[in-house]
N, C-alpha and C positions, 0 to 999 in steps of 0.2 A: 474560630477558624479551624483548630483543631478537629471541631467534629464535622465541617463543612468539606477537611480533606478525608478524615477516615469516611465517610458516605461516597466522594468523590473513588475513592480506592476500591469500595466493594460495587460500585457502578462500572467500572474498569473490567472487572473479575466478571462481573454479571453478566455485560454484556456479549462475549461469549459463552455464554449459557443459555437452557431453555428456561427461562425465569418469564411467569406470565404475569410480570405486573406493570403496571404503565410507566414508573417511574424506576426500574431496571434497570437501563443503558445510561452511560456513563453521558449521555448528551442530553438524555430526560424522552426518550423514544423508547420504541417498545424494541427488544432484541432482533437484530438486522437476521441471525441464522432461524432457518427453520430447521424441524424434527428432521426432515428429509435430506437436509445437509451435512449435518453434524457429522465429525470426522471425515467426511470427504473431501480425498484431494486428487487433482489430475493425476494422469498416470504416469506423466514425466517426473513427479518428485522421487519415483520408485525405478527410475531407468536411465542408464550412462551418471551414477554417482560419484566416479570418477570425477566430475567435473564441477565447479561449483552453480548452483540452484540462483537465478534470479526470478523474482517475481516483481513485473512493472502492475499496477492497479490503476487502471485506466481512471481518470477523473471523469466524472458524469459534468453535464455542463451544468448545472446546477450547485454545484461546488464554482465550477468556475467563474459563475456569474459575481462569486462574493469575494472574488480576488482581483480587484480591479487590475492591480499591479502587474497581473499573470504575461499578459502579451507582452512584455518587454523583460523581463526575469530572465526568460532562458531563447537562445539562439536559434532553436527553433519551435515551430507549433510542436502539440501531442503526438501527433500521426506519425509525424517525420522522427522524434526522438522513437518511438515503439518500432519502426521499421529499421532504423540503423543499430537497434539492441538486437532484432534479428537478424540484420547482417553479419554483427558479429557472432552471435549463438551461429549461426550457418558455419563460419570459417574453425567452429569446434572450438571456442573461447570459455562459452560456457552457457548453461542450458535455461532457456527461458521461457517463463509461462507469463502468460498477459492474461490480466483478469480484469474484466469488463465491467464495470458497475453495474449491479441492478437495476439503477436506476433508469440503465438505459435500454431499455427493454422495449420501449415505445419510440426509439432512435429513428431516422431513416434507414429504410432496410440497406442502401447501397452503402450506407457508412458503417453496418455493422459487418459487409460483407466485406468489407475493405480490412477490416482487422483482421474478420476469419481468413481469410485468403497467408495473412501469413501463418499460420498454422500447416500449409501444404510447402511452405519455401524450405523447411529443415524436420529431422526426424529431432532434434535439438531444441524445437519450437511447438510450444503448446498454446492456442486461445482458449481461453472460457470464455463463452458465451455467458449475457446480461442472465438468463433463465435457468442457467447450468447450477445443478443441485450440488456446490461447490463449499468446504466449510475456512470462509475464507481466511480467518483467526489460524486453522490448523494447516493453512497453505502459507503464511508470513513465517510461523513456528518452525517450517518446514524449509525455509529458502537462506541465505545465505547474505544473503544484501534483500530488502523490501526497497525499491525506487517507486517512486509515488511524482505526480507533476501539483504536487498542495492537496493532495485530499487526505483527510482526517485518519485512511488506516493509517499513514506512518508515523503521527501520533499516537497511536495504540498500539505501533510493530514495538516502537521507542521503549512504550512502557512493558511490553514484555521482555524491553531488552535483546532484539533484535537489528540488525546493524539498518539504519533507515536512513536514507539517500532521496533530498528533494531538491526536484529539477527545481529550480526558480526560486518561488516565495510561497509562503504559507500559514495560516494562522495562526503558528505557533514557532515560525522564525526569529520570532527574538527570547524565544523562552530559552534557544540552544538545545531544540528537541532532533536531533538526528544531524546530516551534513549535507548543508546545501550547498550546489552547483549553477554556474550559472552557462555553461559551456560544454559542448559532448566532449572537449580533450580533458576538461576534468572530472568528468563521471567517468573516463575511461580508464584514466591512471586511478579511479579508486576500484574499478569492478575488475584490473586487472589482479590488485591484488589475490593472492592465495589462501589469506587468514580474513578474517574476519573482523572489520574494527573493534579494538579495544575498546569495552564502553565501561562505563560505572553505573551497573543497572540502579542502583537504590539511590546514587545523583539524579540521573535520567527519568527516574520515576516521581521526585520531589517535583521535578521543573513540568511534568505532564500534568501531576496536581496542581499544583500552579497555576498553570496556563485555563486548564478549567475551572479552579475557583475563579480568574479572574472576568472570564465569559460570565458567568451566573452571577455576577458581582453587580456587572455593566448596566 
């Protein structure tokens, strides 16, 4: 088990890297970043620092399909919880970038246009676009709170030890991988805090290896 977590650990490392071998990524895929993205980040983590940095990562449905439990988890759908984090990023609470899955690249266009449109409601609010040469690893490193609605980066924000907030439920909810929410008055009392939850990065990294040896186990 020993050496099924140290290979887990440098899969982890890897998978934000340009590593061109098949078995790479910490979930056995080839490295989600490309040459062209690495170290890129939107240009709100570099403007109004005053304030603190949230990045929401939009779940691809595709993630969603394998959370059955997702619809009832949290009070409301995706869209609506992404546009009332913009409401408050608007009223100057604090500054939020919404990163769209790549996967959703092939979405309906009117649903992608539905997310880009908050991008134009505050100079406080940033989209990325599914195609946006974006390094999303150095965008969680970079944010303050990662909110995730169950997709797999807040898993990987966790294990860098990055404060990770998930709406509902999620693969790795009983490992005690980040803080789940099941209501917007209580993601609010956390994102209003000013500090950063307290974590125990090298607990939080055992329970990430974990959670994936027990995937690869099954």
């Amino acid at each position: 088990m020993q050496i099924n977590a140290n290979r887990q650990e440098n899969g982890f490392s890897s998978r934000a890297q340009l590593i061109d071998d098949k078995d790479s990524g910490s979930f056995s895929n080839r490295p989600p970043l490309s040459a062209e993205a690495k170290n890129n980040v939107p240009s709100l983590v570099h403007c109004h620092t005053d304030r603190n940095l949230i990045t929401y990562f939009v779940t691809s449905d595709i993630e969603l399909v394998g959370i059955p439990e997702i619809e009832s988890a949290f009070e409301t759908d995706q869209f609506t919880l992404v546009s009332w984090l913009a409401e408050r990023a608007k009223e100057g609470r604090f500054r939020l970038i919404v990163r769209l899955h790549p996967n959703m690249e092939k979405n309906p266009s009117h649903e992608l246009r539905k997310y880009y449109s908050l991008s134009h409601s505050s100079h406080l609010v940033e989209v990325v676009m599914p195609s946006d040469k974006i390094d999303s690893y150095k965008l969680a490193r970079s944010s303050d709170h990662v909110v995730t609605f169950g997709s797999t980066i807040g898993l990987e924000a966790a294990f860098m030890g990055i404060s990770c907030i998930v709406c509902g439920v999620s693969h790795y909810s009983a490992f005690r991988v980040g803080t789940n929410v099941s209501n917007l008055k209580d993601l609010n009392a956390i994102l209003s805090q000013r500090v950063k939850i307290d974590t125990d990065k090298s607990s939080l990294q055992s329970r990430c290896l974990d959670m994936i040896v027990a995937l690869r186990t099954l």
